[in-house]
C-alpha positions in Angstrom: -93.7 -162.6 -76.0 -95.5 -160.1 -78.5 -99.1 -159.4 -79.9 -99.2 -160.6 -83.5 -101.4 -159.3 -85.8 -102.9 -162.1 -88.4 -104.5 -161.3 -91.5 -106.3 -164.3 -93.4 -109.4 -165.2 -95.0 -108.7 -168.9 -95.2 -110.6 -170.1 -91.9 -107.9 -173.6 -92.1 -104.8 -171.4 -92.6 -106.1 -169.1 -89.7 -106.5 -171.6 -87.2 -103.1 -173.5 -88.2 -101.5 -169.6 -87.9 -103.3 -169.1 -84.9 -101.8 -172.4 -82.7 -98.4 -172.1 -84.1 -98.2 -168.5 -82.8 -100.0 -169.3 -79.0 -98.1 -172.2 -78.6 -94.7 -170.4 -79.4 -96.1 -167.8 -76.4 -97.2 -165.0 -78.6 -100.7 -163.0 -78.0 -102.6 -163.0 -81.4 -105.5 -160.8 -83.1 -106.9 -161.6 -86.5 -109.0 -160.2 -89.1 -110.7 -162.0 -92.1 -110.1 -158.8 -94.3 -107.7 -156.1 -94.9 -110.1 -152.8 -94.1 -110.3 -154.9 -90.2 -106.5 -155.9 -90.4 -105.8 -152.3 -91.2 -108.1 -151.0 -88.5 -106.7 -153.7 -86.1 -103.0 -152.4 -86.9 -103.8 -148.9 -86.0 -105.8 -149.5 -82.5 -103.7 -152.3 -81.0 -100.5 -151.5 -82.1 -99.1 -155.2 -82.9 -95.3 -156.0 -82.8 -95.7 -157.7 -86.7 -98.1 -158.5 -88.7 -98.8 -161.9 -90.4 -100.2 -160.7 -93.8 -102.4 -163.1 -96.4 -101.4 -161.9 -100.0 -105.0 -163.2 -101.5 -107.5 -161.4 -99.4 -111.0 -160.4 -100.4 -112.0 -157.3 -101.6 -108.0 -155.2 -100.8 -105.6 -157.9 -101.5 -102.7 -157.9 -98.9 -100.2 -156.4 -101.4 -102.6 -152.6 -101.0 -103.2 -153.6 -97.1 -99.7 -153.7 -96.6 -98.4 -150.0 -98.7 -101.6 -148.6 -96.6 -99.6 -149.9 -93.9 -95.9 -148.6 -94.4 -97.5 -145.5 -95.7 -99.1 -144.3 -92.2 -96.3 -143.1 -90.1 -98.7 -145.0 -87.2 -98.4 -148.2 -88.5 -95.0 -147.9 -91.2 -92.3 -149.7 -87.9 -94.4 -152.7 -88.2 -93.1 -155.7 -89.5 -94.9 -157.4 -91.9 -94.5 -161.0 -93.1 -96.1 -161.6 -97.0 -98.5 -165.4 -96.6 -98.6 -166.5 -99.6 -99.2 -170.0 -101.5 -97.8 -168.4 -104.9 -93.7 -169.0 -104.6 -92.4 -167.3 -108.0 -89.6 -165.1 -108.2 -91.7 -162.2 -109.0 -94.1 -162.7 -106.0 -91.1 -162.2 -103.8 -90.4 -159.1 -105.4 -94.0 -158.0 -105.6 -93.8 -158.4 -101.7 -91.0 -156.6 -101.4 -92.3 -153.8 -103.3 -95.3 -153.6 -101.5 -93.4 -153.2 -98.4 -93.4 -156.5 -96.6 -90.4 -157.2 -94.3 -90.1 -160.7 -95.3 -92.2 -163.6 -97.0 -93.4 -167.2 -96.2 -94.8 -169.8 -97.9 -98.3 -171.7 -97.3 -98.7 -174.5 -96.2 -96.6 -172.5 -93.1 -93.8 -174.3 -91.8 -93.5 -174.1 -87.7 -90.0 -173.8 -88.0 -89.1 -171.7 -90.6 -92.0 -169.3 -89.1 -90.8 -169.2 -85.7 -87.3 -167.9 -87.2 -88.7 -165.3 -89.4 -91.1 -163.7 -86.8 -87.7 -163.9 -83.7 -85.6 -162.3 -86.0 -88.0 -159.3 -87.3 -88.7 -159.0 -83.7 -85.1 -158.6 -82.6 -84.0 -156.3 -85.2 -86.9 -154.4 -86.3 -87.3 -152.5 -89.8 -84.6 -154.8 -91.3 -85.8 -156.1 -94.3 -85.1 -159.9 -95.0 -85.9 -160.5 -98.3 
């Protein structure tokens, strides 16, 4: 399967991340904040990037045009975590760069479909 690349400070919403990708057959690294997730992305490469929107100190938002602005990292996929669903998060997302967004608390299903289609067709945004 692929090496995903989690970002989360939420120790709960890392572990739940965590299973749902290992048990799907995916390889995962993590990082608590968005200076390791963006040092992560740049060493190892990851096929996407699951990407809290609330992170401490650089929120995800910055993380993730730091991200799409390095022509190392920009082919990434990266999916928005977020538990604020409004209209204008979306777009915020979208203008940030992220490839698609999800919802907390993560559904398995809707998750699994998100991350097989970025993977299939990459750099095709879905929002």
């Amino acid at each position: 399967m692929a090496e995903i690349l989690i970002v989360e400070d939420n120790e709960a919403n890392m572990r739940l991340a965590r299973l749902l990708l290992v048990n799907a057959g995916h390889t995962v690294l993590w990082a608590s904040d968005a200076e390791t997730g963006l040092t992560l992305a740049r060493a190892q490469q990851p096929a996407l990037i699951l990407m809290d929107i609330q992170l401490p100190g650089m929120d995800g938002l910055a993380a993730t045009a730091l991200l799409k602005q390095d022509p190392l990292t920009a082919h990434i996929p990266v999916i928005a975590l977020t538990a604020m669903a409004m209209k204008e998060d979306r777009e915020k997302t979208r203008l940030a760069g992220c490839d698609a967004y999800i919802t907390k608390p993560l559904r398995y299903k809707e998750l699994y479909q998100l991350i097989d289609t970025l993977l299939q067709t990459p750099n095709s945004p879905l929002t």
